[in-house]
N, C-alpha and C positions, 0 to 999 in steps of 0.2 A: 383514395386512401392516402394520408400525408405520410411521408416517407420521415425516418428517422433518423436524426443527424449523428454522423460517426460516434461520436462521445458517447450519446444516449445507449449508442448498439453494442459498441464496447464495456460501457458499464454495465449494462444488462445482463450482457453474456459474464461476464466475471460474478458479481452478484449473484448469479444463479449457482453457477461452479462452487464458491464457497462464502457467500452469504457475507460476504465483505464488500466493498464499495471502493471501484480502482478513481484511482485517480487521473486523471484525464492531463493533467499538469505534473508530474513528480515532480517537479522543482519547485509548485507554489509550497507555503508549507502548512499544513495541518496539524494543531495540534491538538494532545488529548485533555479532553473536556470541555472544546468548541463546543458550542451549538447554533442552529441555522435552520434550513427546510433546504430542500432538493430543487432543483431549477428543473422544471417536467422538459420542456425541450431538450436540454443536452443531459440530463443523468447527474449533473455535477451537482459539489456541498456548497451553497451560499451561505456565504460567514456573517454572523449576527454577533458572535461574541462567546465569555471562556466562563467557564463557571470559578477558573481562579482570576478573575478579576476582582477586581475594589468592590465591585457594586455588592459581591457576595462575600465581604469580609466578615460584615458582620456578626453574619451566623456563628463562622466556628472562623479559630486561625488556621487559615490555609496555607500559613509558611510552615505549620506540625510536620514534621517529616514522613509521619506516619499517612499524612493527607494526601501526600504528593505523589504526582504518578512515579510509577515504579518501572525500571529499563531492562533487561534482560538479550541476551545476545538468543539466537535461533541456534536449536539442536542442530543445523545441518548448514554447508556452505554455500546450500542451493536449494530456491525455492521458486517449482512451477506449480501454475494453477491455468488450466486448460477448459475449454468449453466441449460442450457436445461438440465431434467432428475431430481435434483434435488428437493424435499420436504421437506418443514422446518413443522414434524410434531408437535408440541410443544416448546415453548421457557419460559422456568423457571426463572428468575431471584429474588434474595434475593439482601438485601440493605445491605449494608458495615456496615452499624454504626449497630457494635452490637452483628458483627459476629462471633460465637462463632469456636473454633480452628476446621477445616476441614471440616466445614459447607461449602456447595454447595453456590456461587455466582452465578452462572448459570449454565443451563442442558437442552440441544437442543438435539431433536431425529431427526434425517435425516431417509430421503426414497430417495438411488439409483432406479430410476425404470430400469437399465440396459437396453440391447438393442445396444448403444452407450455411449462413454467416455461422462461423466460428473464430474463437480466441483466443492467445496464449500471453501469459504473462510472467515473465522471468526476472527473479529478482537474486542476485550475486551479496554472500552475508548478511539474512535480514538481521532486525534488529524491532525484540518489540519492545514497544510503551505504552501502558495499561493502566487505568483509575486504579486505584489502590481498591482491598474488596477491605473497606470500611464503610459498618452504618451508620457514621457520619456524612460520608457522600450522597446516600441514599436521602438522610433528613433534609441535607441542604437541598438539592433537587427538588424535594417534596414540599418545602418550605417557601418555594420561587415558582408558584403556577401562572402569576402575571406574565414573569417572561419567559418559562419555559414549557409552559402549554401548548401543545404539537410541532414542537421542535424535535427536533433529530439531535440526539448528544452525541460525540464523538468518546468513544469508551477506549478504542484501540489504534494505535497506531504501525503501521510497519512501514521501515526506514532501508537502506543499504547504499552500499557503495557503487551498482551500475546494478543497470535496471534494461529489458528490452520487451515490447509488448508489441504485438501484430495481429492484424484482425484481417481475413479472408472473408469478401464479398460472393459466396458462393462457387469458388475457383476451387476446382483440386490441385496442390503440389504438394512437393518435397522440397525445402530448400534443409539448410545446416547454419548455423546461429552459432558464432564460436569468440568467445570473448578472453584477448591476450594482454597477457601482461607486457608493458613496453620497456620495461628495460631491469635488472638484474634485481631481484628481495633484497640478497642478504647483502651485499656494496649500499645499495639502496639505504637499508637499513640501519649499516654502519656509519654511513653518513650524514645521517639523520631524516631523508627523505622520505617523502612516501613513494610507492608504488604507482606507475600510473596503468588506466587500464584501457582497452579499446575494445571496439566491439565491432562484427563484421559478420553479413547475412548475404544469403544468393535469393533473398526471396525475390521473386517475379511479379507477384501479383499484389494487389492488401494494400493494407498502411501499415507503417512501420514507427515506432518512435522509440528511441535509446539513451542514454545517458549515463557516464561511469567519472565518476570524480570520488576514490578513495577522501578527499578531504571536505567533500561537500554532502551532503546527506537529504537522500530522493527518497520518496513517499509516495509510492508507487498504489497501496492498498491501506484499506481503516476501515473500522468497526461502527457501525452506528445504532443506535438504539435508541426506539423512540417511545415515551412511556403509555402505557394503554389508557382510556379514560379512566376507568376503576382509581387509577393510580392515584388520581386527583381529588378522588371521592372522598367525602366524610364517611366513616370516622377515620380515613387512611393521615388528613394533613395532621390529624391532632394525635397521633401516636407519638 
């Protein structure tokens, strides 16, 4: 039996969790309204091209504002997404304003319970970006089955300031995942600075991958959707 390369078992396990599709890169970027097909060996999005390109001017003007994806910041300052196995035993979080140099922002304990691979993935401020829900996006799509016929679209995107994701090869532990702000908000702030931020884990076992740059923006998870045959079907193009 051929064995499954990291990526693929990582994305699998999230994808199942909540039907999004992690990214195996956060720093490559993805954005909303690529399209591609999936690489079967590692799980990842292979880029083909945007539905706001040139090629798809034609149809409708895609500089409409109305057309454009739309951004929105996340209800909460913290977003996990865990696999079967999986326990978030405790979630710590300290407020920004105030925080003093190397002061904890937040400090999660996990429980692998082992057995089988499991997976977590923490993202610090998401931030989404989403197609507009205009039936203009839908006509345009419908209108391009040369090149978007069994493509995978990209609908959704989720971005943030530091990201850590960890995947356990059948190992039970406990470690703590705790990510600090490195030196003061509000001086910070007053000086025009950003915030920088670090991250720091006890885990023993897995893989690890992290990344936190307040001024750079990780793409950790996205939405994909791929349209059904019917979709293509007369009399669907000529509506």
């Amino acid at each position: 039996m051929r064995t499954k390369c990291a990526s693929r078992k990582f994305i699998d396990l999230i994808q199942r969790a909540t039907s999004k599709w992690a990214n195996w890169d956060p720093t490559r970027t993805i954005k909303v309204g690529d399209y591609g097909t999936i690489i079967n060996d590692t799980g990842e999005f292979d880029w083909e091209g945007n539905i706001y390109d040139t090629l798809f001017q034609k149809q409708f003007d895609l500089a409409d504002p109305a057309l454009r994806p739309t951004e929105q910041e996340g209800m909460d300052d913290l977003l996990i997404v865990k696999s079967w196995g999986v326990t978030t035993k405790e979630t710590d979080q300290s407020p920004e304003a105030g925080v003093q140099s190397a002061m904890n922002v937040l400090k999660i304990d996990l429980q692998f319970e082992g057995q089988k691979p499991a997976a977590v993935l923490i993202m610090y401020k998401p931030r989404y970006t989403s197609l507009p829900n205009d039936e203009r996006i839908i006509r345009l799509i419908k209108s391009s089955p040369g090149v978007l016929k069994g493509k995978y679209i990209v609908t959704e995107v989720m971005s943030c300031a530091a990201y850590m994701m960890h995947m356990s090869d059948e190992k039970q532990e406990d470690f703590s995942v705790t990510l600090k702000a490195t030196e003061p908000v509000l001086p910070a702030v007053a000086a025009g600075r950003t915030v920088d931020y670090t991250w720091s884990s006890e885990a023993a076992y897995g893989l690890s991958r992290r990344g936190s740059d307040p001024t750079g923006k990780y793409m950790p998870l996205f939405k994909l959707k791929q349209p059904r045959p019917k979709f293509w079907e007369w009399p669907f193009l000529h509506r």
